[in-house]
N, C-alpha and C positions, 0 to 999 in steps of 0.2 A: 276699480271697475265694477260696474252694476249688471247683471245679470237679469233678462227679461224668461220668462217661463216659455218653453216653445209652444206656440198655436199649431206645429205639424211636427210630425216625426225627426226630430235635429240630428244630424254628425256635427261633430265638432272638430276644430283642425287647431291644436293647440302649439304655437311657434314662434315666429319673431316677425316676422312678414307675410303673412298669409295672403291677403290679396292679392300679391304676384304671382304665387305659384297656380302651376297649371291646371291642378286638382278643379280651381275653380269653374273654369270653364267644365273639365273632364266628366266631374262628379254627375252632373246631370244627364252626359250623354251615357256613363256608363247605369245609371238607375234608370234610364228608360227603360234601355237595351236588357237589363238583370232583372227590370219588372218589379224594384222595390217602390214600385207607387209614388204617390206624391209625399216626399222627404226633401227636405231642404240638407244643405250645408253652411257651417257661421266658424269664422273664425276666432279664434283667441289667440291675442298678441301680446306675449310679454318681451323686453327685453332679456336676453341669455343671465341667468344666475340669478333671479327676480328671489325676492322676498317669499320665504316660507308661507307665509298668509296669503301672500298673491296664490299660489297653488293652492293653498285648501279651501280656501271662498271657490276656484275655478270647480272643483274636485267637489266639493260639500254641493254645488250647483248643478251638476251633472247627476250627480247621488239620487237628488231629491227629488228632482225636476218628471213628471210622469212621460214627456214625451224628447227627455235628451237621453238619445240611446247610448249613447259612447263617443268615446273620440282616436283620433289619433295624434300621438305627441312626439314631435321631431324637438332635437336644439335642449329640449329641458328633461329628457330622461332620468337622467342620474337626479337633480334636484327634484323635482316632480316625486319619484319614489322617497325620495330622503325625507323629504315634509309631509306627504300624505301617507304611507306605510300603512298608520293605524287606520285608515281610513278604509280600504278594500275588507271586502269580505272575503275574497279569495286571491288568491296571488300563482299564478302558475310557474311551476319549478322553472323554467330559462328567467323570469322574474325575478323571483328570490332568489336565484344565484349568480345575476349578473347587478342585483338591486339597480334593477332597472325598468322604467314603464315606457313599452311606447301604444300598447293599447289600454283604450278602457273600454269594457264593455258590459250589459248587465242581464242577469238572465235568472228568470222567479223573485225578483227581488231585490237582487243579490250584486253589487259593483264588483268584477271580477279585474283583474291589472295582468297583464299581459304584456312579454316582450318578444317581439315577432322577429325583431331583427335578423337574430340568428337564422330564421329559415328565409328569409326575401333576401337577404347578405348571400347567403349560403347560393342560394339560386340563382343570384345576378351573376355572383362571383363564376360559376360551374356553368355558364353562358357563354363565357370570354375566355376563363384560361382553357388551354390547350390541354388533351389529356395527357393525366404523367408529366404535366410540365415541372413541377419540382425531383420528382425521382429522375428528369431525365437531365434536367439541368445544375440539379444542386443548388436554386436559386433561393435570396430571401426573400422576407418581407420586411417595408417599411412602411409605419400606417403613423400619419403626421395629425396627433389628435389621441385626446386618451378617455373619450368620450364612448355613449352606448354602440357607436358603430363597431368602435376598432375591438371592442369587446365583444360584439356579436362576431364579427368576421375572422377575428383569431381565434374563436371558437372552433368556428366551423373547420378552420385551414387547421388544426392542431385534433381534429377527435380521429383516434385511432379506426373506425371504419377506411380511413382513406390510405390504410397501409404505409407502405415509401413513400407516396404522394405527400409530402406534408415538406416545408420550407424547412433549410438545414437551419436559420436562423429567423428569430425575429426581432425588429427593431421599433419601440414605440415611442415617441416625445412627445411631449407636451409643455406648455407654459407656466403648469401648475405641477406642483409635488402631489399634490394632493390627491389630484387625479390619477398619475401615473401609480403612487402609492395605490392605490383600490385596484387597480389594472390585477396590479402583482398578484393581490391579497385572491381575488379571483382565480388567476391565472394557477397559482398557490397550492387552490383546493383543485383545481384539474388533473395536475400533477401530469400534464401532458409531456413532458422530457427532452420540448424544443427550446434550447434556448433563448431566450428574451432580454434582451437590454431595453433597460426603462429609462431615458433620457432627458432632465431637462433640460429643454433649449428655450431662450427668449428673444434670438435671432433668428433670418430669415439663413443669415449664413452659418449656421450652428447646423440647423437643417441638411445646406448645401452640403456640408462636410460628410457628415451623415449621406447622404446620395450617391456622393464622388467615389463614397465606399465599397459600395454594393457590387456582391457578382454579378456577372451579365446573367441576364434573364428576371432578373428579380420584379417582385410586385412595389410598385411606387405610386402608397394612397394618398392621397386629399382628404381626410375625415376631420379636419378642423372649423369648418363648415366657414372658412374667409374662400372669398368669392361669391356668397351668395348670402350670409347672417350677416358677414361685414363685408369691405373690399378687399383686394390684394390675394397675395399667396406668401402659403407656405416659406417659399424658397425664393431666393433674386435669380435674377437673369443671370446669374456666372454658373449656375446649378449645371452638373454635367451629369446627363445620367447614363445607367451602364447600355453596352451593348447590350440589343436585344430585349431590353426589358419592357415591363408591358406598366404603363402608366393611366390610374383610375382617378378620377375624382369625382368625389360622390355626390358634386354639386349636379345639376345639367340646365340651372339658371342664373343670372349674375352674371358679374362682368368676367369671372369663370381666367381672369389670369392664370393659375395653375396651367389651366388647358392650355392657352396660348404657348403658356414658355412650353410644353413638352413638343407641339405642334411643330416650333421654332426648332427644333432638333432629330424633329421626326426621322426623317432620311438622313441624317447622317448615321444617327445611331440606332439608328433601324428598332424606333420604338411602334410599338401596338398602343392606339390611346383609346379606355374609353370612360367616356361620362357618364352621367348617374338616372340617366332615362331608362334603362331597363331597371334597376334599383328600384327608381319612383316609382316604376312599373307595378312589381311584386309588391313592393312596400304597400302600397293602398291597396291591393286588391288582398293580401293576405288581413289586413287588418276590417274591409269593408264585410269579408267573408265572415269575423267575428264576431262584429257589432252588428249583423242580420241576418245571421244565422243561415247563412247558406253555403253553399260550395261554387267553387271558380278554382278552373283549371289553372294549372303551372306550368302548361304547357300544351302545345297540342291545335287543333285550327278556334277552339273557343276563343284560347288563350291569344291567340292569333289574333283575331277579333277585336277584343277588348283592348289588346296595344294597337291597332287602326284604329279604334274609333277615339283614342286618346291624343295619337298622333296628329287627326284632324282636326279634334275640339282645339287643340293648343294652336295649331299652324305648324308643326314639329315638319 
C-alpha cells in the first residue's frame, strides 16, 4: 500500500472494511456540528493479523505526515501495538497494560498510542446493564473473542470500584492459544480475584456448550468481530441461552447472525439484546476527542445530539 501526504487535516480509520462502516457518512456531520473545520477522513484496510511491515509503513506514515493527525484502530489492536511499540513516543498506562492500540494521536511533535476501549467499553456496557445486576443475580460473563475488546471490557466488569457488582465468573474463548494466553498474562497483573476460564474452542458448538452453561442472567458477548470482519457467528442455531440473560454483540453492521440467533430466542428466554451502536457511539467520539483535542460529553443533551446526528447521517 502507497500512502499520499494529506492536502487537509486527515483522521484515519485503520480496519478491514472501512467503507461500510457508518463513521463514513457520520464523521462529517459530527465535524461540522464540533466545528473541527475542513478535515477529511481516509480509510486503511488491512486484512485481520496483516504483516508487521504492513503496520509500520501505516504507523511510520501517520508519524511523519504534517497534516495526518491520528487515527483510530479497530480489528488490529493487539498486532498493530506488537509491531509498532517502538515506534510511539508515548504510550498511555490502559496501552501498556493491555498492549494494546486503539488510538493514535499526536501532540507537540510527539505520536502518542492510546487504548480507549476500556473507557467507551466501560460506558456502553453501564448503558445496558441493570444496576447491581451481578450482585443481585450472581450472573457470569462470556466474551467470545480474546481480542482488545474482551480485554477492555473485563477490565472494566473485574476493577474493584464496582464493589459486589462484578460477575461471580468469567469465561473467555478463542481460536487461538495465543490470544487467550496474553488475556491471562493481563488479567495475571490485575489480580482482580474473579475467576476466569480461558477456553480454546475451534467450534461454533464448543461455544454452544459453553452458553448452555451459564447462570440465568449472565452477559453473552460477540467480540470475535464474525458478522461483521467475516460472516457467520460465534455459536449454531442449537445454542440455548440462559434465562434472563442479556446478549451483546459488538458488531451493529454485517450480516450481524449472532443477533438473529439471540432474537430467535428472545421471548422465550426472556433475553435483553443489544448491538454495538452505542459502543460505535463512545468509541469514535472518545477517540475523535483525542486526535482534536477537544472534549465531548458521555453523556447528557450534547451527548444526546451527537448519537442523533449519527443516527441520521447512517439511516439508523
Amino acid at each position: 500500500m502507497s500512502y499520499s501526504p494529506a492536502n487537509i487535516p486527515t483522521f484515519y480509520f485503520i480496519g478491514v472494511t472501512t467503507q461500510h462502516s457508518s463513521i463514513m457518512k457520520v464523521f462529517p456531520k459530527w465535524a461540522a456540528h464540533l466545528g473541527l473545520g475542513n478535515v477529511a477522513i481516509k480509510g486503511i484496510d488491512f486484512p485481520p493479523h496483516d504483516t508487521a511491515q504492513k503496520y509500520r509503513d501505516a504507523v511510520a506514515f501517520i508519524k511523519s505526515d504534517p497534516l495526518s493527525l491520528g487515527a483510530l484502530v479497530t480489528t488490529h489492536k493487539l498486532d498493530l501495538y506488537a509491531a509498532c511499540q517502538d515506534m510511539f513516543d508515548k504510550v498511555d498506562a490502559h496501552a501498556e497494560l493491555m498492549a494494546e492500540t486503539s488510538c493514535l494521536s499526536k501532540l507537540d511533535g510527539q505520536l502518542i498510542c492510546h487504548a480507549k476501549d476500556p473507557i467507551s467499553s466501560g460506558l456502553a456496557l453501564d448503558g445496558f446493564l441493570p444496576d447491581n445486576h451481578f450482585s443481585q443475580t450472581g450472573a457470569e460473563v462470556f466474551s467470545m473473542g480474546a481480542g482488545g475488546s474482551t480485554i477492555a471490557l473485563t477490565w472494566h466488569l473485574t476493577q474493584a470500584s464496582r464493589g459486589a457488582d462484578r460477575p461471580s465468573r468469567i469465561v473467555i474463548s478463542n481460536r487461538s492459544q495465543s490470544r487467550l494466553d496474553h488475556v491471562r498474562a493481563i488479567h495475571d497483573q490485575l489480580g482482580h480475584g474473579i475467576p476466569v476460564d480461558y477456553v480454546l474452542t475451534t467450534t461454533a458448538e464448543q461455544n454452544d456448550e459453553i452458553v448452555n452453561g451459564l447462570k440465568p442472567g449472565s452477559l453473552v458477548i460477540n467480540a470475535t468481530g464474525l458478522g461483521k470482519d467475516a460472516p457467520g457467528s460465534p455459536l449454531s442455531n442449537a445454542v440455548r441461552f440462559p434465562e434472563n440473560s442479556i446478549v451483546w454483540d459488538l458488531n451493529y453492521r454485517g450480516d450481524l447472525v449472532f443477533l438473529d440467533q439471540a432474537r430467535a430466542h428472545a421471548a422465550a428466554r426472556h433475553l435483553s439484546i443489544e448491538d454495538g451502536w452505542t459502543y460505535f457511539i463512545h468509541g469514535w467520539t472518545q477517540v475523535i476527542a483525542e486526535v482534536f483535542h477537544i472534549s465531548i460529553p458521555t453523556s447528557g443533551p450534547e451527548f444526546q445530539k451527537i448519537s442523533e446526528i449519527a443516527a441520521e447521517a447512517s439511516g439508523r
